[in-house]
Biopython code that builds the backbone (N, CA, C, O; Angstrom):
import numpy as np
from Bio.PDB.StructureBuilder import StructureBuilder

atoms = [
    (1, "UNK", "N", (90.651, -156.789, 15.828)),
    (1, "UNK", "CA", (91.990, -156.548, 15.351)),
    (1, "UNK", "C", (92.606, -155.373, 16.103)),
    (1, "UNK", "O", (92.093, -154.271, 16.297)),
    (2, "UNK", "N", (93.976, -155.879, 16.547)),
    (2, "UNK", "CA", (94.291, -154.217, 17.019)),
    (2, "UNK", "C", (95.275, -153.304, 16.385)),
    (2, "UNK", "O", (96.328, -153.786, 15.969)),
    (3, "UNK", "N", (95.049, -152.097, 16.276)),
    (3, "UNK", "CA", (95.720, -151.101, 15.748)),
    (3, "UNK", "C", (97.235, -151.414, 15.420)),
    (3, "UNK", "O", (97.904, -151.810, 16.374)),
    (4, "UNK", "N", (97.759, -151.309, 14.399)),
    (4, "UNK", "CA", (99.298, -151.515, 14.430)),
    (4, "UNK", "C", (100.457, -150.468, 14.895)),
    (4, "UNK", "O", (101.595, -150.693, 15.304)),
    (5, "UNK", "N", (99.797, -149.303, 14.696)),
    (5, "UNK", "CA", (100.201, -148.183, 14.913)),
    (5, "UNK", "C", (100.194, -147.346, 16.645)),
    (5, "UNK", "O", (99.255, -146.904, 17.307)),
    (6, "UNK", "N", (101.538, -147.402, 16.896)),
    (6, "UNK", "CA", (102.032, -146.527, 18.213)),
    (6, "UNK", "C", (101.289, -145.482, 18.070)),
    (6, "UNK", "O", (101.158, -144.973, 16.957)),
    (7, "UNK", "N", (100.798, -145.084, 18.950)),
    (7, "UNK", "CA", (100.223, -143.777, 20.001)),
    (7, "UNK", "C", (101.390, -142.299, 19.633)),
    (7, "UNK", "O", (101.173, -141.118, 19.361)),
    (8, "UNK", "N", (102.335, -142.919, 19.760)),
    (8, "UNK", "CA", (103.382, -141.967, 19.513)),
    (8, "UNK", "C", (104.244, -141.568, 17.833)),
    (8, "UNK", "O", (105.060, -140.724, 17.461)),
    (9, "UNK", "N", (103.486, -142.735, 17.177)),
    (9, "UNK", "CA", (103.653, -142.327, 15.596)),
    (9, "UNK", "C", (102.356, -141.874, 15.118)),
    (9, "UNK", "O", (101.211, -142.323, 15.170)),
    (10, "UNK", "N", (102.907, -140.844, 14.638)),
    (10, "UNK", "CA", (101.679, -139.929, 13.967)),
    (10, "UNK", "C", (102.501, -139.653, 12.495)),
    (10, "UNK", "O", (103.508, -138.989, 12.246)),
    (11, "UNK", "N", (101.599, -140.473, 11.638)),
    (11, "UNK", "CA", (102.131, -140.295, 10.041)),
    (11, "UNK", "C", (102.624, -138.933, 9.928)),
    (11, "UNK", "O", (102.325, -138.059, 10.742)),
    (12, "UNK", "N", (103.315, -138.763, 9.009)),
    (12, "UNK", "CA", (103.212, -137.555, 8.241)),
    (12, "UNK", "C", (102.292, -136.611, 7.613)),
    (12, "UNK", "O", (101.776, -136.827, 6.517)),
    (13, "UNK", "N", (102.057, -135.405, 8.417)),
    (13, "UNK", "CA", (101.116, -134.796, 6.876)),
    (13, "UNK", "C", (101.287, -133.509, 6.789)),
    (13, "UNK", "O", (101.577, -132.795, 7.749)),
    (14, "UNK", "N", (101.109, -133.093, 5.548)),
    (14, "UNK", "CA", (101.270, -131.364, 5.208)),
    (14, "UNK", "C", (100.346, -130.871, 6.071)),
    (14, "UNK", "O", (99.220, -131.358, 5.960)),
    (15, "UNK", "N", (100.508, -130.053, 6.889)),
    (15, "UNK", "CA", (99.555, -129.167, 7.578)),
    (15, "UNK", "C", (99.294, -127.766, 7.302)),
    (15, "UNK", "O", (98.404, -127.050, 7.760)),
    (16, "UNK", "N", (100.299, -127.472, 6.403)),
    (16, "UNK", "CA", (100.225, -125.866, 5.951)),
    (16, "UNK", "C", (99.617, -125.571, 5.215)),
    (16, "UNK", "O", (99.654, -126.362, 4.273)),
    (17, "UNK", "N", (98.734, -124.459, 5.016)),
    (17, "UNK", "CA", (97.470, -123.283, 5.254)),
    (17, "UNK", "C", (97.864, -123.785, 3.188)),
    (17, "UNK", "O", (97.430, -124.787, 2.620)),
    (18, "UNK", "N", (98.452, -123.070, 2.780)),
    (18, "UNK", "CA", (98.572, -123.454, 1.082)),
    (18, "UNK", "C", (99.047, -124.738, 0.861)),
    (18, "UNK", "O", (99.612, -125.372, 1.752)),
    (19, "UNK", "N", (98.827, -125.256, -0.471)),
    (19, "UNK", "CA", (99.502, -126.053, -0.655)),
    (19, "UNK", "C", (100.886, -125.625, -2.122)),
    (19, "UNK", "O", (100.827, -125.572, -3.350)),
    (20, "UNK", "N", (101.773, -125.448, -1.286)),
    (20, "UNK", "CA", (102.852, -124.855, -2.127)),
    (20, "UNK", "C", (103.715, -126.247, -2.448)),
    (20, "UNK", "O", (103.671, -127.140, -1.602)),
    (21, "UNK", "N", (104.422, -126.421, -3.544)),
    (21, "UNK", "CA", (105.462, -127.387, -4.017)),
    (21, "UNK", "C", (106.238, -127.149, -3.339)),
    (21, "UNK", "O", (106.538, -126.058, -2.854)),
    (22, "UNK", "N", (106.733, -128.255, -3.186)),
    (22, "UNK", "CA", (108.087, -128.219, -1.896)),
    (22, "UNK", "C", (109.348, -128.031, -2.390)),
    (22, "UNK", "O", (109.883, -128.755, -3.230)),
    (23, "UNK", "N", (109.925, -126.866, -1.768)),
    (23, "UNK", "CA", (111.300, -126.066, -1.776)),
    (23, "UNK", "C", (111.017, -124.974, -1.971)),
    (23, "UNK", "O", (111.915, -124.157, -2.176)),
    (24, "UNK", "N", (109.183, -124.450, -1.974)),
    (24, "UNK", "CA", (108.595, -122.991, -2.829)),
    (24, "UNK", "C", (108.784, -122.666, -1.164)),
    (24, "UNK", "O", (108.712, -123.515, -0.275)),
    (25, "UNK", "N", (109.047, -121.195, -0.980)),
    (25, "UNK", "CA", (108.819, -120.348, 0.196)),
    (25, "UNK", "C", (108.044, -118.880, -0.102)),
    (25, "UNK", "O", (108.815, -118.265, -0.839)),
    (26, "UNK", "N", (106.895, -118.085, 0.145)),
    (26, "UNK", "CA", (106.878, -116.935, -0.188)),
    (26, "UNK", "C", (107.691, -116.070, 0.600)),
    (26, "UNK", "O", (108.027, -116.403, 1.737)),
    (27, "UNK", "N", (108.047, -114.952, 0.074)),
    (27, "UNK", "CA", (108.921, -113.887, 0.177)),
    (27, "UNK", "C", (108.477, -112.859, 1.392)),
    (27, "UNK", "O", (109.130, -112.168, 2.174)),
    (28, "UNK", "N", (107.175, -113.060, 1.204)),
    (28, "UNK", "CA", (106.516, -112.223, 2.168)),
    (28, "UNK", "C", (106.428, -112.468, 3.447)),
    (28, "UNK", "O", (106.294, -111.582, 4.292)),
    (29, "UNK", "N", (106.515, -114.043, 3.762)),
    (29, "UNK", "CA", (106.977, -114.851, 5.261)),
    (29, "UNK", "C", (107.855, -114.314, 5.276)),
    (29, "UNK", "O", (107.711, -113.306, 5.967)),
    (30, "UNK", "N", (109.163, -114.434, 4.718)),
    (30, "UNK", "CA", (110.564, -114.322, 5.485)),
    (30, "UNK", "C", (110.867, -112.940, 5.368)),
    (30, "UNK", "O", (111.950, -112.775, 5.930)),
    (31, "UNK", "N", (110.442, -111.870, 4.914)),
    (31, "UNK", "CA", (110.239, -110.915, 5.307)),
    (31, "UNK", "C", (109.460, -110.596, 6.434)),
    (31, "UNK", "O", (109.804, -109.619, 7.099)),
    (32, "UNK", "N", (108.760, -111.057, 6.670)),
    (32, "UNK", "CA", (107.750, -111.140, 8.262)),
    (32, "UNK", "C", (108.400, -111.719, 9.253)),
    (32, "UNK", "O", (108.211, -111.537, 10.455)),
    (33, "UNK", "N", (109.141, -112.394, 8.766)),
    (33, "UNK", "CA", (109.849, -113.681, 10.178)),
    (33, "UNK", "C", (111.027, -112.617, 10.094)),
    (33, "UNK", "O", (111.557, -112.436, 11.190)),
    (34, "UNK", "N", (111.549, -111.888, 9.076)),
    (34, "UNK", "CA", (113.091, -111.207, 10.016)),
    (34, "UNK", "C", (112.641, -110.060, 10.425)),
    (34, "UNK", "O", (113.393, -109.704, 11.332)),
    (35, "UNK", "N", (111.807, -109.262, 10.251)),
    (35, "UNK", "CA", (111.264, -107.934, 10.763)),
    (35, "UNK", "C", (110.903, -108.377, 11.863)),
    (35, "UNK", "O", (111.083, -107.345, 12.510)),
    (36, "UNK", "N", (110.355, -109.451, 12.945)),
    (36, "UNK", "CA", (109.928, -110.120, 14.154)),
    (36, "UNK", "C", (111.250, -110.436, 14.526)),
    (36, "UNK", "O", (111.411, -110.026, 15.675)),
    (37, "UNK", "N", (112.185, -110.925, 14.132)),
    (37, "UNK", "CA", (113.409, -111.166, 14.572)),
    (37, "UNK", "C", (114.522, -110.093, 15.260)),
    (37, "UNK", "O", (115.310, -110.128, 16.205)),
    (38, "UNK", "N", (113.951, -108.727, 13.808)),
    (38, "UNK", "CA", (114.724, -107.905, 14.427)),
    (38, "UNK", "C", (114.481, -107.242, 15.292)),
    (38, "UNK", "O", (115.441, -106.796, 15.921)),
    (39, "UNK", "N", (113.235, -106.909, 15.679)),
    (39, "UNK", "CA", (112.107, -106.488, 16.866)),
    (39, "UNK", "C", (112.747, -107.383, 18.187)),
    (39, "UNK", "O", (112.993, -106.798, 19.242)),
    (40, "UNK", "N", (112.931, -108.478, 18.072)),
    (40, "UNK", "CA", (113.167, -108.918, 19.286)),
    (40, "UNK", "C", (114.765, -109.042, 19.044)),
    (40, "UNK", "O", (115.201, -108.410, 20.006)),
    (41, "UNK", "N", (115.803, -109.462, 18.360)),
    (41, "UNK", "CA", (116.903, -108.440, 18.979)),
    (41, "UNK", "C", (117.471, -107.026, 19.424)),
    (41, "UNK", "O", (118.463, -106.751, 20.100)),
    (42, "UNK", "N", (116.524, -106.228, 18.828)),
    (42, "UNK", "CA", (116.458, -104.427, 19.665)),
    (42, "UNK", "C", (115.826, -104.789, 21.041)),
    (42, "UNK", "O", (115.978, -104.172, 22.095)),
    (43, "UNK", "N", (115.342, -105.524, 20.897)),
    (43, "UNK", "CA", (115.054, -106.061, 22.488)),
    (43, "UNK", "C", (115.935, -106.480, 23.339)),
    (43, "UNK", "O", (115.785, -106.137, 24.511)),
    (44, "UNK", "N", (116.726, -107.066, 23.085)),
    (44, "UNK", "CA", (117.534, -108.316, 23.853)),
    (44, "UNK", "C", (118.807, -107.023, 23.980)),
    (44, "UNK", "O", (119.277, -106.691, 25.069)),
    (45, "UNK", "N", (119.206, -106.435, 22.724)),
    (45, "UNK", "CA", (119.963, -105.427, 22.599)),
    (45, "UNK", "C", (119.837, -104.287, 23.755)),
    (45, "UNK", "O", (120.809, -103.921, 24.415)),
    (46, "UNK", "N", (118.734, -103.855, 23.892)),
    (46, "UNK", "CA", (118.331, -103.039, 24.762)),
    (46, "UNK", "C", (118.319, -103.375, 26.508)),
    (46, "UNK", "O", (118.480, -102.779, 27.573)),
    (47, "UNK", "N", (118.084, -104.439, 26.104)),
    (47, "UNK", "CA", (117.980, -105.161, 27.638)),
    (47, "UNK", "C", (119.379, -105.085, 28.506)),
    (47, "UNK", "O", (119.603, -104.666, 29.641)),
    (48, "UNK", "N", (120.435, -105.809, 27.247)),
    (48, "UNK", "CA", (121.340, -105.865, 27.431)),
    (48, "UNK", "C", (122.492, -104.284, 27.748)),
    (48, "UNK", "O", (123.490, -104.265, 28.468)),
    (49, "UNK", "N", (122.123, -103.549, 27.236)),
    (49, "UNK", "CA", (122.536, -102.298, 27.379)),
    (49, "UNK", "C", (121.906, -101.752, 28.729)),
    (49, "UNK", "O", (122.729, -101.317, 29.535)),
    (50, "UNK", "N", (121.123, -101.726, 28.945)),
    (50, "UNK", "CA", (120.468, -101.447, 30.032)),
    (50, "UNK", "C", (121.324, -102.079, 31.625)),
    (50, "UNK", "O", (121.363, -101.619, 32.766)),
    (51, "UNK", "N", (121.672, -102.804, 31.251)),
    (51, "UNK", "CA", (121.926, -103.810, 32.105)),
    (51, "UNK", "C", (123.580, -103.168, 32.503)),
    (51, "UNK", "O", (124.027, -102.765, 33.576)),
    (52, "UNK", "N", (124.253, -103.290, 31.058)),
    (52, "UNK", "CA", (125.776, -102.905, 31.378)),
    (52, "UNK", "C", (125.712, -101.540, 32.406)),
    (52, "UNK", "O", (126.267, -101.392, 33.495)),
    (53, "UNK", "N", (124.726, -100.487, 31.569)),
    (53, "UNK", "CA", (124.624, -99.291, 31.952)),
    (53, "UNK", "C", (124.099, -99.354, 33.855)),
    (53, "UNK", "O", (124.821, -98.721, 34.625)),
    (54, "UNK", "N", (123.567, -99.687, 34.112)),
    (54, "UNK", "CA", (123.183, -99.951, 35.399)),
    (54, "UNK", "C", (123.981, -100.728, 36.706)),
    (54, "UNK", "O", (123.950, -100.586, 37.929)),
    (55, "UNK", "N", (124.592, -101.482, 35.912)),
    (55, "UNK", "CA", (126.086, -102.411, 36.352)),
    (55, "UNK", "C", (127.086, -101.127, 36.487)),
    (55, "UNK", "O", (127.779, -100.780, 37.443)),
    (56, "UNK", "N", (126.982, -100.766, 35.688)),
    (56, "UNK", "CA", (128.453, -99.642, 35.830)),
    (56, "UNK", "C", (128.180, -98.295, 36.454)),
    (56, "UNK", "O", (129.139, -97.529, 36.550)),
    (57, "UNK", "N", (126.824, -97.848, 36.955)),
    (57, "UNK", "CA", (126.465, -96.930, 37.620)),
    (57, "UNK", "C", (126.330, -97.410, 39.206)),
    (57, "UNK", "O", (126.741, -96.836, 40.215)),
    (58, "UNK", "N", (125.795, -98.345, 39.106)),
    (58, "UNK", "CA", (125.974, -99.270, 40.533)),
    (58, "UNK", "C", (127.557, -99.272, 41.093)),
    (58, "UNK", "O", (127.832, -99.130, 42.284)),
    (59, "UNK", "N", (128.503, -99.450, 40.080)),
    (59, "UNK", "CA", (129.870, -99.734, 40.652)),
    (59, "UNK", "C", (130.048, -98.558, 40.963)),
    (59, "UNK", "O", (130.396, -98.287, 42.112)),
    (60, "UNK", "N", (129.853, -97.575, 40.012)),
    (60, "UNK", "CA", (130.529, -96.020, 40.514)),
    (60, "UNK", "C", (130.071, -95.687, 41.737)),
    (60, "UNK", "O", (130.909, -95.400, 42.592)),
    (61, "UNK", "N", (128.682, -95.656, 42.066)),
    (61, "UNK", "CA", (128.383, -95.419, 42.790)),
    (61, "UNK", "C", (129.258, -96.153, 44.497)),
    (61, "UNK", "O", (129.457, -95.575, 45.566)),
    (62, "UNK", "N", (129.562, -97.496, 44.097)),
    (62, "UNK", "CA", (129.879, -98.186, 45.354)),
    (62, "UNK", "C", (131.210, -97.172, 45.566)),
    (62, "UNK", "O", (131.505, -96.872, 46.723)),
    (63, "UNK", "N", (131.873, -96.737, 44.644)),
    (63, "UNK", "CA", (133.332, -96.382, 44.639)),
    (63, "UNK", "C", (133.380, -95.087, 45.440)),
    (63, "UNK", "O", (134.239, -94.747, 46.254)),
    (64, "UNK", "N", (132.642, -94.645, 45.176)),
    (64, "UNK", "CA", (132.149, -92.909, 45.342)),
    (64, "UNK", "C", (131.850, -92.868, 47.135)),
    (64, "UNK", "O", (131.823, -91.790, 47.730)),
    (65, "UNK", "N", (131.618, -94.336, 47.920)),
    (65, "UNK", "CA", (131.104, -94.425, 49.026)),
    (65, "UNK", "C", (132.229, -94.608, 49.785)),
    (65, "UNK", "O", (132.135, -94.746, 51.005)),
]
sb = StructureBuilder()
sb.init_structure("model")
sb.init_model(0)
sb.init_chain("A")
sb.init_seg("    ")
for serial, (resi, resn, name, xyz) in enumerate(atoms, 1):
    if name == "N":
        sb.init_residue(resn, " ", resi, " ")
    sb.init_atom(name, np.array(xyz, "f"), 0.0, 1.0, " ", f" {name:<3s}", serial, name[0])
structure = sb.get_structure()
């Protein structure tokens, strides 16, 4: 008999570590997920500042020549 099932369908299944009722979230994830979030926008923030700041020292500089 052969398999009925595609290679590329893979049933459904809960894979997560608890088994929580669905629509439950703990508090303590999404407190973890935005403290990581905000870590990496002071990043992007920084980057980005960095960037203007260096852009606009570069120009002065060309001006100054």
């Amino acid at each position: 008999m052969y398999d009925t099932h595609m290679s590329s369908h893979i049933p459904y299944e809960n894979h997560s570590k608890q088994n929580l009722p669905q629509g439950k979230v703990k508090v303590t994830d999404l407190i973890s997920r935005m403290n990581k979030e905000k870590k990496i926008e002071k990043k992007r923030n920084l980057a980005l500042s960095l960037a203007a700041v260096s852009a606009a020292t570069v120009f002065g500089i060309i001006l100054t020549i």
